[in-house]
N, C-alpha and C positions, 0 to 999 in steps of 0.2 A: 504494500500500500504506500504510494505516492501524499505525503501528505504537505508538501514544498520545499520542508527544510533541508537544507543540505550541511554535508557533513564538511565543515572546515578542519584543514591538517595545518599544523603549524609546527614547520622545522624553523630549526635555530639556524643563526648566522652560521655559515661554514666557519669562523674564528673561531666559536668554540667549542669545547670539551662540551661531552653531557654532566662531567663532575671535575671539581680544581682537585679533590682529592685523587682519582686515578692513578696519577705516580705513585703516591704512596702505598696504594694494597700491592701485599707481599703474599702469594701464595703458600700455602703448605709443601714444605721440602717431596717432591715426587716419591722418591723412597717412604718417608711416612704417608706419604697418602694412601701408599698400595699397602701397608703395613694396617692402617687404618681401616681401610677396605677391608681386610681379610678379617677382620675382627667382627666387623658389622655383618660381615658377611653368615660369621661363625656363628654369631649368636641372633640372626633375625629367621631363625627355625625353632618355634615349640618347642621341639622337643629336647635340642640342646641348652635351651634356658633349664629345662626340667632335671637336665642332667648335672647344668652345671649347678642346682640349686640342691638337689641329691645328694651331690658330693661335697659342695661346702656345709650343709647341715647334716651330714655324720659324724657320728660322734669319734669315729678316728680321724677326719678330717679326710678321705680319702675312700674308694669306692672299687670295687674287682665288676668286671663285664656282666655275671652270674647275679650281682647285687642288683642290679640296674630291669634286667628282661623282664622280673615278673610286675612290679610298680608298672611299669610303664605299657606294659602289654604289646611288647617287642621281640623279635628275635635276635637271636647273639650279634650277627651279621651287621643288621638293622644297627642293633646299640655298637657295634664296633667301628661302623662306617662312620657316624656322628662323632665317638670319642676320636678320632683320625682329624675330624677335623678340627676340634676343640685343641689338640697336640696341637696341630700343624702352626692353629694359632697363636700357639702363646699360652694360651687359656690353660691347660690343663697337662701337668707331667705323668711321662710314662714309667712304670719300676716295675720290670719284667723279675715275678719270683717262680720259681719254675712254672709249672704250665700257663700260672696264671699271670696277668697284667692287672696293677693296680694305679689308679687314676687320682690325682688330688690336685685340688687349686691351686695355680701360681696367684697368691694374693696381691702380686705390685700389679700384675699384669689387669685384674676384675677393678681393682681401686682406679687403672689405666681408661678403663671405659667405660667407669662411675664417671669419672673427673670430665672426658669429650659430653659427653651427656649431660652435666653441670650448666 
């Protein structure tokens, strides 16, 4: 529907910036970004918060694959795919005791993405 008005666009003088600030933003160092990324990445799955909230609240502060499967109504696989990626990022240390693998929080690292989320 035509109703007359029209739409006016109004560009600035080509002289200037859209901001005097510009020079000054400093992005984030590329290496932390991807660093950053893999974090986000780790923990915006359900079921990895779940885990990683599992293992911060046991009472030995640490958790075996077999702890994990029945809670969460998982197969071993399943929860070992997830804890792989929780390692990979930081999140969570590996301590192979014979057959088994136990899992516990690296705390600088959870305080690390408290703090971005701050």
């Amino acid at each position: 529907m035509d109703d007359g008005t029209m739409l006016q666009v109004i560009t600035p003088p080509v002289d200037q910036t859209c901001s005097e600030q510009t020079a000054e933003l400093v992005p984030m160092d590329r290496g932390q970004a991807e660093q950053v990324a893999q974090i986000f990445k780790a923990v915006s799955d359900p079921t990895r918060l779940q885990i990683l909230s599992m293992i911060q609240g046991s009472p030995a502060g640490e958790a075996c694959v077999c702890d994990l499967t029945k809670p969460l109504g998982l197969t071993q696989p399943t929860i070992s795919h997830h804890l792989k990626i929780l390692v990979d990022a930081g999140l969570l240390t590996r301590d192979k005791r014979g057959p088994w693998a136990w899992f516990a929080v690296v705390p600088e690292r959870l305080a690390a993405v408290r703090s971005l989320l701050a």
